[in-house]
N, C-alpha and C positions, 0 to 999 in steps of 0.2 A: 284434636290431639291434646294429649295429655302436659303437662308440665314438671320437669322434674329438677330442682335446686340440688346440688352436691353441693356439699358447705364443709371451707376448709380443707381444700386440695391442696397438696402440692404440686401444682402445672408443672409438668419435664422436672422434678421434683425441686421448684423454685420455693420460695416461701406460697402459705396457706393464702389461697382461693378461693372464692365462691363459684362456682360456674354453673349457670341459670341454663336449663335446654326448652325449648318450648316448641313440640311438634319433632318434626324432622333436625333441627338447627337450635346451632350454639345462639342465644340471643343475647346473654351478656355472660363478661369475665369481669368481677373486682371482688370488693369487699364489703361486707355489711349487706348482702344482698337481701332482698325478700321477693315474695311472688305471693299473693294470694291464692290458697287450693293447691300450689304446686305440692308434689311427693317428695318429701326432705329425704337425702339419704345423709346422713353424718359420714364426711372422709374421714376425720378426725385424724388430719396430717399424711394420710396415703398418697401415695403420687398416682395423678394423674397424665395417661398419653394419649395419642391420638389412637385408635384401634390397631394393632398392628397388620402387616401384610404377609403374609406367608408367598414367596413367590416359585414356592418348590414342594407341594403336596401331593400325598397319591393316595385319590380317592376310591378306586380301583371300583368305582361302577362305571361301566357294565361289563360285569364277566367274574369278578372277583368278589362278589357281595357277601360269601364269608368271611373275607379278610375286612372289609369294611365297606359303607355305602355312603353317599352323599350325604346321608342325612346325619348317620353318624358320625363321618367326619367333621361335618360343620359342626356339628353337635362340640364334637373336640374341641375344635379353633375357637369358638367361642368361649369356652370354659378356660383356655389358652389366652386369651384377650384378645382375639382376631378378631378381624370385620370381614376379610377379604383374603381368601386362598383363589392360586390357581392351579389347576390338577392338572397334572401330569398325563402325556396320552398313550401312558404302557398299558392300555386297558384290550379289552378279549369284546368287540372288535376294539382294533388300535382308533383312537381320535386324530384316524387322518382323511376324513372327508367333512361337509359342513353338518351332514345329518347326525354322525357323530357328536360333535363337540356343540351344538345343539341340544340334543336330547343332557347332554352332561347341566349345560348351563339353565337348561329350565327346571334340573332336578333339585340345580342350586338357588334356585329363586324360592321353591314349592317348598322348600327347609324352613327358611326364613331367620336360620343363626346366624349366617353369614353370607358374604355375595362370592359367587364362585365362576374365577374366568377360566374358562377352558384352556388349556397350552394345546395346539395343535403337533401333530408329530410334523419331522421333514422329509420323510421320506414313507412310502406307502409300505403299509404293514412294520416300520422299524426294520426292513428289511436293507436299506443302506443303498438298493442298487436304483430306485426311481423316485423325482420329487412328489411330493403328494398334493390337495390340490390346496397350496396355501390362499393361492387370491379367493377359492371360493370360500374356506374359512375366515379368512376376512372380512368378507361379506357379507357371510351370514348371519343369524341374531347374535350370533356369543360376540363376535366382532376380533376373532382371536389376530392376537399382536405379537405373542410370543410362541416359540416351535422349536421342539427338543425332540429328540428319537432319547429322552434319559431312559438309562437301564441299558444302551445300547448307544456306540459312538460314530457319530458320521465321520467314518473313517477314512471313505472315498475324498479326497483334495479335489474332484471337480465336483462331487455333487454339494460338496460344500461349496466351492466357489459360486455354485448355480442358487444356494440358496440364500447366502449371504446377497446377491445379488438381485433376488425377486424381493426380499422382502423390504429393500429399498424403497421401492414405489409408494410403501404405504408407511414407513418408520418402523418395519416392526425391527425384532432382533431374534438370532437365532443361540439358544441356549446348550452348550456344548458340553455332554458325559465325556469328558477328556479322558481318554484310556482306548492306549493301542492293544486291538484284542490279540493280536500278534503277540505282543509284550506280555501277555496279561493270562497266556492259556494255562487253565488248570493252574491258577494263583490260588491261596484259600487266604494269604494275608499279606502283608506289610512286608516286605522283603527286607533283612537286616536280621541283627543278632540274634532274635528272639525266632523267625521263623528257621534260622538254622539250625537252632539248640532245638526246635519243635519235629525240624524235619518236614514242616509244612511248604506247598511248593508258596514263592516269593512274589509281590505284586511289586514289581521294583518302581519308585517314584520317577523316574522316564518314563514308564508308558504314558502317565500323565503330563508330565511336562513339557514333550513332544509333541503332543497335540497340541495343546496349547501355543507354542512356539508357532505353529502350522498355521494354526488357524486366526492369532493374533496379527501376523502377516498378511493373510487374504482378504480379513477385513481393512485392511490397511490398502491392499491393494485394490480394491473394489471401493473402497470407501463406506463402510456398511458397519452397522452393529452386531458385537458378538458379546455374549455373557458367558461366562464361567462359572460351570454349577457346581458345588462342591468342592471348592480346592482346598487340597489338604497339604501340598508340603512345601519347605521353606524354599522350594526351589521356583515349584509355581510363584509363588509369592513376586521370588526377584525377576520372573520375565513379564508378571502383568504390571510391576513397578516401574520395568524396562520401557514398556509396549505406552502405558499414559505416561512417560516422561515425553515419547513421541508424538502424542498429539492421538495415539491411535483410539478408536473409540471403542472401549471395553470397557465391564463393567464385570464384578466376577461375586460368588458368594463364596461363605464357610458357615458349613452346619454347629450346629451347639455340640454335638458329640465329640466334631474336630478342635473342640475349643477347650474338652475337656479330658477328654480319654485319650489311653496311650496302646499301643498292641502291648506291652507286658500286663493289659487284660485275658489277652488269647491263652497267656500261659495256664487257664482253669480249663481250655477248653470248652467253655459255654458261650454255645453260639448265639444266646442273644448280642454278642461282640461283632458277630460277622457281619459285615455292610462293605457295601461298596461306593466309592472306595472306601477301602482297610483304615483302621485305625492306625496311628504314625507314632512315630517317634516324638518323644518330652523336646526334642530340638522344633520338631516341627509344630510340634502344639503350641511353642511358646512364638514360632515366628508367624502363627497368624492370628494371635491375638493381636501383637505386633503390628500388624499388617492394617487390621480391624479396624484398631484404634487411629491409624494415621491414615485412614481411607484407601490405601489400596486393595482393600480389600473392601467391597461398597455394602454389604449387606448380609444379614444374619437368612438364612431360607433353613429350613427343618428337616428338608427332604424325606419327610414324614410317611414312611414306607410299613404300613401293619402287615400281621402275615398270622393266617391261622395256629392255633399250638401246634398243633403237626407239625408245621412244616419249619420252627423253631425246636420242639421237644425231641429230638432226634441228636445223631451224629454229630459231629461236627462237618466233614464233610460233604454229607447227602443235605446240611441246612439249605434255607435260603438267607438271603441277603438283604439286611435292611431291619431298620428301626422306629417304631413310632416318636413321634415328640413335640406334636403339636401344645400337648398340655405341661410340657415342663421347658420349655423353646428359654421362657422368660425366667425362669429360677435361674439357670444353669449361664445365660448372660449375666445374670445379677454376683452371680459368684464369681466368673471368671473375667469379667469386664470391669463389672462396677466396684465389687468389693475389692480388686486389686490398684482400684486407680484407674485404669485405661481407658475410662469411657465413665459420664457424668450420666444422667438422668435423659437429658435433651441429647446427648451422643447415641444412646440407645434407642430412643424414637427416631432417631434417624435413619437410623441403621435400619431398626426393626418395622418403622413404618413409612416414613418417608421416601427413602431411596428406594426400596422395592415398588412403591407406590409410580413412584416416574418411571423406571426401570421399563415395567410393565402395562404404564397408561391405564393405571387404573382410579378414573375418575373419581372425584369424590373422598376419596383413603389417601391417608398418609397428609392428611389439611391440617393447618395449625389450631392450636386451643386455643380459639376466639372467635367473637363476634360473628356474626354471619356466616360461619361455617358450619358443616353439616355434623352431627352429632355423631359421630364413629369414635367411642371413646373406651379406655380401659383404667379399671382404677385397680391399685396393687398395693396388697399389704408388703414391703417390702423389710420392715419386721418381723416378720414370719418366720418360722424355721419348724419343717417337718420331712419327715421320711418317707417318700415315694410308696404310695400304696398302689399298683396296678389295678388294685381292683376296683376300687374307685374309678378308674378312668369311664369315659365316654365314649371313646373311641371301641368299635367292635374287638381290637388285639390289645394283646398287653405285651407284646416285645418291647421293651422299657429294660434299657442298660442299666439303669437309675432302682431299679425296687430296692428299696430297704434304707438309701442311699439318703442324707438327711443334705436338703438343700433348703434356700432360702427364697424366702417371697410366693406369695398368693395373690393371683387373682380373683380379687373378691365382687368386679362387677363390670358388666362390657355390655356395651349399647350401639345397636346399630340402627342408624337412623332416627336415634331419636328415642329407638324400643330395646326395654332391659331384653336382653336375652339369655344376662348371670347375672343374680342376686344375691348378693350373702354365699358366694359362691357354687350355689345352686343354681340350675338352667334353667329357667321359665318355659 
């Protein structure tokens, strides 16, 4: 195995670093370094982090391989600074048996850009009315620990209780699309001023905050782990604030989109805007950055949803729903976290790899920059400043809220295990 000296990092953007990797593993962190034969890359003051985690992707193989495939999605996350995504199980079959989410994880091994843990669904088929077979996915090679029906809400209060309940035995956690579809029929956005003045039906922030309430409770009641994926408003905020002042065990995300767009986007009618949940209100964007920065809200996830041009180039209401973002996750924190204050360099790696990293149990990701640890690294021109090119991306879609859109920071190189897999921001 090869040896590669980065000289002059800024570790979690500390002062300038040497950091020696040799093989798989970090073997030394100081200054003044040397290696003999090692491959010098000059940081020349770019900050260095641990690879980040994505703990909310949709890689939409098997079923959906024009919207994107494993390969190219890790492709993405890697050019993104990822090491480690876990994919989502709205897939055509659903990944809710272990053959499933098997086939998913060995297609993430045979990539080789990134390690890809499968989320198993909780219910068979995402159909909400029977559990699916979590201990055998557990079991099986992917080892899955995390289970969302996302794209769709375990709406039923016992099959949630049932499944908060089984995934005890092994620590997993169940990842909750909070939205009452009751609430929620025939919504196309954000319910408030702007869907009124639109005449668009309203996604009003109770359908999601109800769940959440609900289900923050059960885990309470049962003693179990639930996550919150995508929360998007100040409301959510103040009951998962409420729920771990109790001791209760939650842990919740917010997408980069929610950190930065407002629904008086809608007002152009281009539905690359549309996702679910809707974009919020400038109150709500601000209280979960808020939220972000003071941990109650534990981790950034992309919920990285591609979608062929069709099925964005169209209507506004015949669209679908959802946005790519694996390749812009880390601009878009940099703006709205870093450059405003609310978050440092080593806040961001925590967020963006750390905590998703435990969250999820996913070995090896989200380690610190040093010594004896494994080489899952991203380095970031956070000097940077350019305009979203879609075309460029890597990812099979280019639904991208962001074209045109001038944001800050590149990453310029990410190593998994040891092996470049972006150089000079090129993909090996």
């Amino acid at each position: 195995m090869s040896k590669i000296l980065i000289r002059g990092a800024k570790v979690l953007g500390g002062e300038p670093q040497d950091v020696l990797i040799d093989g798989a593993t970090i073997a030394e962190v100081g200054t003044g370094l040397s290696a003999d034969g090692a491959e010098v890359v000059e940081a020349g003051g770019k900050v260095l982090l641990p690879g980040l985690v994505d703990l909310h992707t949709h890689l939409r193989e098997p079923g959906r391989e024009d919207s994107e495939t494993v390969l190219t999605g890790t492709r993405a996350a890697a050019s993104g600074g990822y090491t480690n995504v876990f994919a989502m199980a709205n897939t055509f079959p659903v990944a809710d048996t272990a053959g499933v989410v098997e086939q998913v994880w060995r297609l993430g091994r045979e990539s080789g850009y990134c390690d890809v843990q499968p989320i198993g669904a909780v219910t068979v088929g995402l159909e909400g009315a029977k559990l699916a077979e979590l201990g055998a996915m557990h079991e099986s090679a992917a080892g899955v620990t995390v289970f969302s029906d996302d794209g769709k809400c375990v709406h039923d209060a016992v099959i949630m209780r049932r499944a908060l309940e089984y995934v005890k035995a092994f620590n997993g956690v169940v990842a909750q699309h909070a939205q009452e579809p009751r609430l929620t029929e025939g919504a196309q956005m954000n319910e408030g001023v702007v869907s009124a003045e639109l005449g668009l039906g309203g996604w009003p922030a109770v359908a999601e905050e109800s769940v959440i309430a609900r289900d923050v409770l059960l885990a309470e009641h049962v003693g179990s782990r639930v996550h919150i994926c995508h929360l998007s408003t100040a409301g959510s905020v103040e009951i998962v604030r409420w729920a771990k002042s109790r001791g209760i065990d939650v842990t919740a995300e917010v997408t980069p989109h929610h950190l930065l767009l407002t629904d008086e986007l809608v007002r152009s009618y281009n539905p690359v805007y549309k996702v679910n949940p809707p974009l919020r209100t400038e109150r709500d964007v601000l209280a979960l950055r808020e939220a972000l920065a003071d941990g109650t809200i534990d981790i950034v996830a992309t919920d990285h949803a591609p979608h062929p041009h069709e099925d964005k180039d169209c209507e506004w209401a015949a669209a679908a729903m959802g946005m790519v973002g694996l390749e812009t996750a880390l601009s878009v924190v940099q703006e709205t976290m870093v450059e405003t204050g609310l978050l440092d360099w080593a806040g961001v790696a925590d967020r963006m790899s750390v905590k998703p990293a435990q969250i999820g149990q996913a070995t090896g990701h989200g380690r610190p920059v040093s010594a004896g640890e494994p080489a899952n690294l991203t380095l970031v021109d956070t000097e940077y400043r350019g305009r979203v090119d879609p075309a460029g991306f890597a990812s099979r879609s280019r639904n991208t809220p962001y074209e045109g859109r001038e944001l800050p920071g590149s990453v310029t190189h990410t190593w998994l295990r040891g092996k470049a897999t972006l150089v000079d921001g090129k993909l090996t």
